[in-house]
N, C-alpha and C positions, 0 to 999 in steps of 0.2 A: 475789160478793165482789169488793170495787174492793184496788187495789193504791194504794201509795201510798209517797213516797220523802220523806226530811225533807233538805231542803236546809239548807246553814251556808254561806257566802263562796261561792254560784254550784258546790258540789258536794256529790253523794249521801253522809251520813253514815250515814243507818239506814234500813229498808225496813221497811212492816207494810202485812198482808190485815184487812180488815174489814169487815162489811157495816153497819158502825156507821155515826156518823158521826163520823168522823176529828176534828171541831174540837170535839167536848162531851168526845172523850177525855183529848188534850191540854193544858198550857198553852198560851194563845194565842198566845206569843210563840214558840213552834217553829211551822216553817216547812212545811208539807205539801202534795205537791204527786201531784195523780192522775196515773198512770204509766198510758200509754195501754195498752191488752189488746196491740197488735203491739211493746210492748219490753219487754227484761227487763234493765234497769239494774241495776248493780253499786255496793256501796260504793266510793267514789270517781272515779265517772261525775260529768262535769261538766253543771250541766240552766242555759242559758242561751238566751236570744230563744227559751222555752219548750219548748224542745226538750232532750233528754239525746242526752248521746254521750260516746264514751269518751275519757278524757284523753289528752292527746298528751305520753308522757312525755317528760320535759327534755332536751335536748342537754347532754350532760357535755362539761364541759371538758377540754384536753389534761391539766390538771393534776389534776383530778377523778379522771379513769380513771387517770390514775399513780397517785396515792394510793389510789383502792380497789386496785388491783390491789394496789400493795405490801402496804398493811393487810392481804390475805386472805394474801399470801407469808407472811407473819411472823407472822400468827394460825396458818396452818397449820402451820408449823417449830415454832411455839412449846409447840402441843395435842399434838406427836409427841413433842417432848422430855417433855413431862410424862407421858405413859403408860408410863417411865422412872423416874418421880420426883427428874426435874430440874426446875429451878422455868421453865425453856423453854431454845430454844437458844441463847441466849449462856452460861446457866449449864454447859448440855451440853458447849458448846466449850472453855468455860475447861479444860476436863479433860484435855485435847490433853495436857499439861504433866505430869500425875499421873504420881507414883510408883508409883502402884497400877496393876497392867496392867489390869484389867477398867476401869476409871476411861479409864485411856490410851485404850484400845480403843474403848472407846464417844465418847471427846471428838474422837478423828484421826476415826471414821467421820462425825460431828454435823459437824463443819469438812468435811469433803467433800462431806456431801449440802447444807448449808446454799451452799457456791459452787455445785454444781450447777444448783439451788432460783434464785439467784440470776441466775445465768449465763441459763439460760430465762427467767426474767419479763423481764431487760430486754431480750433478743430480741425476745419477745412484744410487749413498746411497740411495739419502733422499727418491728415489722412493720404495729403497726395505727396508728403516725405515720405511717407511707410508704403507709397505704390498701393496705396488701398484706394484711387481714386484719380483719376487725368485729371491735371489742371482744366477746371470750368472755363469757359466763355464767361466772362466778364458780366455781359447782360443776364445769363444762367447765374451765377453766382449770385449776382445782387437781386434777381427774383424770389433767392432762398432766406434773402434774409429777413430776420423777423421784420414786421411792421411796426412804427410809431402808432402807439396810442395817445393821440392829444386828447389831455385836460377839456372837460366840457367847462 
């Protein structure tokens, strides 16, 4: 059984075993390429000067990793308030204010954790702007951050 990798723009999109032959299965116009018996390419391995290898993922920018980092801060704050049935945390905080103590309770706690929340990530930058620190994984990062304490 030959292997075989369908390239688009110089990278691996689908992989198929056959002992057919690959170009009577096909339209001609997809691109099939015999993946030698000592490699085992992956969707989105780059196959160039006939060779495959794996991509070199991108260099993000300063500005790139601030924005994912904050997006994942604020998706996280946001998924917690709502296991609450606040529509996230800025709805959560507005409640600071409430008449209602259980309301109260839960907005003062939602304003505490979210500066918290916040207080860390932009640590977390300036540590890995000053090279004191690799950009985290995303799921690492957000394990570090502090916990919501809900209002009993």
């Amino acid at each position: 059984m030959k292997n075989y990798a369908r390239i688009e723009s110089g990278v691996v999109v689908e992989l198929f075993s056959t002992d057919g032959d690959i170009s009577e299965m096909f339209h001609p116009d997809l691109v099939w390429v015999e993946v030698p018996s000592n490699i085992e390419p992956v969707i989105g391995w780059v196959y160039e000067s006939g060779e495959f290898h794996a991509s070199t993922p991108p260099v993000l920018t300063a500005e790139q990793v601030f924005s994912s980092i904050q997006s994942a801060i604020q998706e996280h704050m946001d998924l917690e308030a709502r296991t609450h049935g606040y529509d996230g945390i800025l709805s959560l905080c507005t409640y600071a204010t409430s008449e209602n103590p259980k309301f109260q309770s839960e907005g003062k706690a939602g304003v505490e954790w979210r500066d918290k929340c916040w207080v860390y990530g932009y640590a977390l930058l300036a540590d890995v702007q000053a090279g004191n620190r690799e950009v985290p994984a995303i799921d690492e990062m957000l394990s570090e951050l502090p916990r919501m304490a809900w209002a009993s």
